[in-house]
N, C-alpha and C positions, 0 to 999 in steps of 0.2 A: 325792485330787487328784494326779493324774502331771503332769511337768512337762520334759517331754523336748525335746530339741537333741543329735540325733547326732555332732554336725560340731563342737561346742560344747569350749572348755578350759574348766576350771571351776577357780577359783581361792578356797580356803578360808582366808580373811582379806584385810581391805581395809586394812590399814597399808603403810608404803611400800616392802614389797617385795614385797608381792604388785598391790599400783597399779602400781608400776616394772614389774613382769613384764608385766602387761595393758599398758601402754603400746605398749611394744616388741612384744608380739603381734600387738595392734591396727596398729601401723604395718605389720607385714608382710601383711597381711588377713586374719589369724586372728581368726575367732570366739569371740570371749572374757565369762565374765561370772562376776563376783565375787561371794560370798557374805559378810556380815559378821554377826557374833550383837549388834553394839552399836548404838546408833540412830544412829551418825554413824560415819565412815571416822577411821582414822588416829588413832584417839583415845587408844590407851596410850604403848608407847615411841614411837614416829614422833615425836607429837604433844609429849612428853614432854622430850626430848634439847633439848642445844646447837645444833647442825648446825653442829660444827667441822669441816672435811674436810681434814685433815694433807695436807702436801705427799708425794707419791708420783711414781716416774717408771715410766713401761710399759720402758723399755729399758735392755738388760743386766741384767736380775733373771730370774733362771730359779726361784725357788721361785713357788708357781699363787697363794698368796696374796698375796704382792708383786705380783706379773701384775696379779691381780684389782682390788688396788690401783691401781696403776698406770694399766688402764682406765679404771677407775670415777672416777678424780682427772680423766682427759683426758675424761671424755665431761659431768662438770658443768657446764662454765662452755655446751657446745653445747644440753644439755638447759634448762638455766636462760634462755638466749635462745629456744628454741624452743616450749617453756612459755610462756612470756611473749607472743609473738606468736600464739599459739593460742587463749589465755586471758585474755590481756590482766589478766593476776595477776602480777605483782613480786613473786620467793620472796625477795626479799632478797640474793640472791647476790652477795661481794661475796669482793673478793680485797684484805684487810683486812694478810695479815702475821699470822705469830704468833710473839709472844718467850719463850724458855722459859727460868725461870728457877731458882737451885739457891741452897740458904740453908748447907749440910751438906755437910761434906768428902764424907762419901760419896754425898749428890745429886749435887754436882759430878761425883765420878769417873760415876756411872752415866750423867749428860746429856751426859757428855765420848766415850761410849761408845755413844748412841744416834745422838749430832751424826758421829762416826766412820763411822756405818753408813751414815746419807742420805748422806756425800760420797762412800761406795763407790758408790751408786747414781745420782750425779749431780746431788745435790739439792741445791740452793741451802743455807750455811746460815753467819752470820756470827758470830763472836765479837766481843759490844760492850764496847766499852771503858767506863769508868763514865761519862765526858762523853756518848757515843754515847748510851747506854741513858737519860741525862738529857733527851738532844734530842728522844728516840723519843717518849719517857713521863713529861713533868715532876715529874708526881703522883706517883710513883714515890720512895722511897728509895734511890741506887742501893748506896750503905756497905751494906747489910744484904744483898747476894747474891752470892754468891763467882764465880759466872757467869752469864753471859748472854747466850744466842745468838738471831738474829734469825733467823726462815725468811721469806721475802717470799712463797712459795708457798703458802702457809696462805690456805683459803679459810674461810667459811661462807655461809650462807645462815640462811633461818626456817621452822622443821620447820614450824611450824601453815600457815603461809604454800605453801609446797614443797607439802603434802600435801592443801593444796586445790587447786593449779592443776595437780598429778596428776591427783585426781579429776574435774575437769574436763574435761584433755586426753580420759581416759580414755572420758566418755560423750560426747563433739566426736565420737569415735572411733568408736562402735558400742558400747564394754562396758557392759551390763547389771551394777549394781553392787546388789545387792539387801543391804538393811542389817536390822535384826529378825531375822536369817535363822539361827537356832544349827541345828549338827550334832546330829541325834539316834541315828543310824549310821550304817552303811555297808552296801551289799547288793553281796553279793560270786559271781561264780559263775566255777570253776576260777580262780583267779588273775586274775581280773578284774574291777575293778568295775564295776556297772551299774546304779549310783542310790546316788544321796545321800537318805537320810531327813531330812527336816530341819520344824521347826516350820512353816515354811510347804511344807510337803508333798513328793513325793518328787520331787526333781533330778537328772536324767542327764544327761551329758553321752560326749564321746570319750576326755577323758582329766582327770585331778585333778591339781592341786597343793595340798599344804597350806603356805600361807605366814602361820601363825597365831602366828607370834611364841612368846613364852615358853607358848602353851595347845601348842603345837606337839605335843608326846609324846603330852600325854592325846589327839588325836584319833588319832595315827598306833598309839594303845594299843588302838584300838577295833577296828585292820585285822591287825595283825600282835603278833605279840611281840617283835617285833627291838627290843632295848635302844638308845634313843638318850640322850646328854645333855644335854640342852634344860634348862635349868631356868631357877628367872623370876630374876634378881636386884635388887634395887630400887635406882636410885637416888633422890637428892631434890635438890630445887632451889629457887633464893632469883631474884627479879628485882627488882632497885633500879631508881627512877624518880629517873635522874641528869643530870646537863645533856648537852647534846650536844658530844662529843669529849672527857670527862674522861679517857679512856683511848681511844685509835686501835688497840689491834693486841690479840688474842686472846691471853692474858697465864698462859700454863701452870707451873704447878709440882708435879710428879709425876702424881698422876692429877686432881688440882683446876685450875679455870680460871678465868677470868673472860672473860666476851665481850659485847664492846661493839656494841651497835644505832646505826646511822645518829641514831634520834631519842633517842638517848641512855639510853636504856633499858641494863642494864647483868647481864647472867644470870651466876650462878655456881652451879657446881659442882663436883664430884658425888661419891658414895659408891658404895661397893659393899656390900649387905648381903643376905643369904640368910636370909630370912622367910617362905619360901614364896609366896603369892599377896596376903600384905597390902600395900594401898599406898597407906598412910595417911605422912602426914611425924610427925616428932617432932619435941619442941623439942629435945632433946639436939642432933640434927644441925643442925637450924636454924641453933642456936648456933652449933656446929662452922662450920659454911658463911660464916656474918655475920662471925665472929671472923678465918678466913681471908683474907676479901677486906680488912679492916679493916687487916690485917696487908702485905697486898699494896699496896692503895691509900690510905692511911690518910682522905683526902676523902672516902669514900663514908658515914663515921659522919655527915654532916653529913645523909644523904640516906635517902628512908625506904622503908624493904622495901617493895615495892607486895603482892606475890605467895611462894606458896612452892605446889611440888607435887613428887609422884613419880610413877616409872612403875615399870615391871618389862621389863628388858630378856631378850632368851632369850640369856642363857647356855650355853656348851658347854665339856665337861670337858678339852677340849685346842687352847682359842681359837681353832680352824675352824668355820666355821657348815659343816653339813649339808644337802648340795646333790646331786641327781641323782632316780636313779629307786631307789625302794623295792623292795629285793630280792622276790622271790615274787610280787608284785603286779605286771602286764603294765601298767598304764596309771593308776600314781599315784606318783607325782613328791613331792619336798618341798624347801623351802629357808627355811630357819630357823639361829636359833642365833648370827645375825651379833652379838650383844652388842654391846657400845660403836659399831660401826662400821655399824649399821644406815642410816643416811643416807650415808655415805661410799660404801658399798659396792653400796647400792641400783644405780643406773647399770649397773656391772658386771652383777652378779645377773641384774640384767635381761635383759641380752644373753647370758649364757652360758645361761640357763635356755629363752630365745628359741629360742637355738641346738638347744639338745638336744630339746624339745616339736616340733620343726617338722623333726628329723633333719637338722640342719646344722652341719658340720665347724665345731669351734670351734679358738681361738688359747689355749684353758687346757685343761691336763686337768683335766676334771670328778671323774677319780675320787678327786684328794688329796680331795677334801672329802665321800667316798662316806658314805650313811648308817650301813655297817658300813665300822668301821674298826680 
């Protein structure tokens, strides 16, 4: 069975940044249609994550990831209304504040150090005093933290939430979003491809992206030998069913969070651990996660874990995701690798990758984050 569309982008993964790229395709009237190997979209890291979106500013920051940043921060709160009135889906998006907070002389000096960087770039960001941080967050101990600064720019949203009114917008739109659908190769001729093999039969299109998350390498293994560093890393995660408003602001300390739902639902995390493709939880971290928040908000022991899961995020060995076109290969593209910032950064993504599939001058360069680097 052949399955051909000349004019066609073909997009290899349906998590949200390969939906985000189709989105933005589809708006500009590109013909677009996604392939997924799972029976539903968005279903590992997307699906998986907090959907904390740290404060970022587009202006006076000249590194492409700050840039990228910076877009991707300004184009949420426009995509999350526009979403919404397409789909008539609420991702949640909510411009909540996040407190970040340090227990350890040398936490202190390092958040005294990262708080330094957002005001070189303009970014909102307060030093609470212990009454303050009391008024913020009653629940809260405030004796037990040596700092603690307020960002009011701190958004989130709800990945599960986000990543259906994506795929929504997406088929509102025209995209073809075909789920069951694994890569079986690639049929290659001079430096080009000309069909996807895949379980439901062979797929052409004009040109590919692989936006397949942490499987990212193993497909681009199949086209080239170019070394990339994708790799999956796992985190895990706890959700308490807590009252509504036990905690109002997005409550960071180092790489662990806690983030508070409208209906009081209450997510925390996260770890980083390199296990290859397992992404199964353990109680060890459980614990780890329960003991944390327990530690942060001491109310929450009253309240009972509903949930726990993990995902695998894609990993990259120099915290740029992998964005552009695939050397030797005339017409396949990749963007992968965005690790923790896969929701954050989605929005951007989008548009830079828009830009370069459709030959249109962008506002970053593409190549800081070239496949060879």
């Amino acid at each position: 069975m052949s399955n051909r569309c000349v004019d066609e982008v073909i997009l290899i993964g349906a998590g949200v940044i390969g939906l985000s790229i189709a989105y933005e395709l589809a708006t500009r009237g590109q013909k677009v249609r996604i392939l997924e190997r799972g029976e539903k979209v968005g279903r590992e890291a997307s699906w998986a994550g907090a959907g904390i979106l740290p404060p970022a500013n587009v202006k006076n920051v000249l590194d492409p990831l700050e840039k990228l940043r910076g877009i991707s921060h300004q184009l949420h709160p426009l995509w999350a209304e526009q979403l919404k009135q397409e789909t008539g889906i609420d991702t949640g998006f909510h411009q909540c504040g996040g407190i970040y907070l340090a227990r350890k002389p040398g936490e202190t000096a390092s958040l005294a150090g990262y708080i330094s960087l957002l005001k070189q770039e303009n970014i909102e960001a307060t030093l609470l005093s212990r009454d303050a941080l009391l008024e913020l967050e009653p629940t809260l101990d405030p004796d037990q933290f040596q700092a603690a600064y307020l960002l009011p720019q701190e958004l989130t949203l709800r990945n599960p939430r986000h990543v259906k009114a994506l795929s929504k917008a997406c088929e509102l739109r025209g995209v073809q979003i075909d789920t069951n659908c694994e890569i079986l190769g690639f049929e290659c001729n001079n430096g080009i491809i000309t069909g996807l093999k895949t379980s439901n039969g062979l797929i052409s299109g004009r040109q590919y992206c692989i936006t397949a998350g942490a499987w990212s390498s193993e497909l681009l293994r199949q086209v080239t030998k170019i070394p990339t560093g994708v790799v999956p890393i796992r985190g895990q995660m706890i959700l308490f069913e807590g009252p509504e408003r036990l905690i109002q602001h997005i409550l960071n300390e180092g790489t662990r969070y806690l983030v508070p739902r409208r209906d009081g639902k209450i997510l925390v995390g996260s770890c980083e651990e390199e296990v290859g493709f397992q992404k199964e939880t353990t109680p060890q971290m459980i614990e780890q996660l329960s003991d944390f928040a327990y530690s942060i908000v001491p109310a929450l022991k009253e309240y009972e874990i509903s949930m726990s899961w993990s995902g695998l995020r894609p990993g990259s060995f120099d915290g740029l995701p992998y964005m552009g076109r695939v050397p030797d290969v005339d017409n396949l593209f990749m963007a992968s690798g965005h690790f923790r910032s896969g929701i954050h950064l989605s929005t951007g993504t989008a548009v830079l990758m828009a830009d370069l599939l459709t030959d249109q001058k962008s506002d970053i360069s593409i190549g800081h984050f070239g496949i060879i680097r």
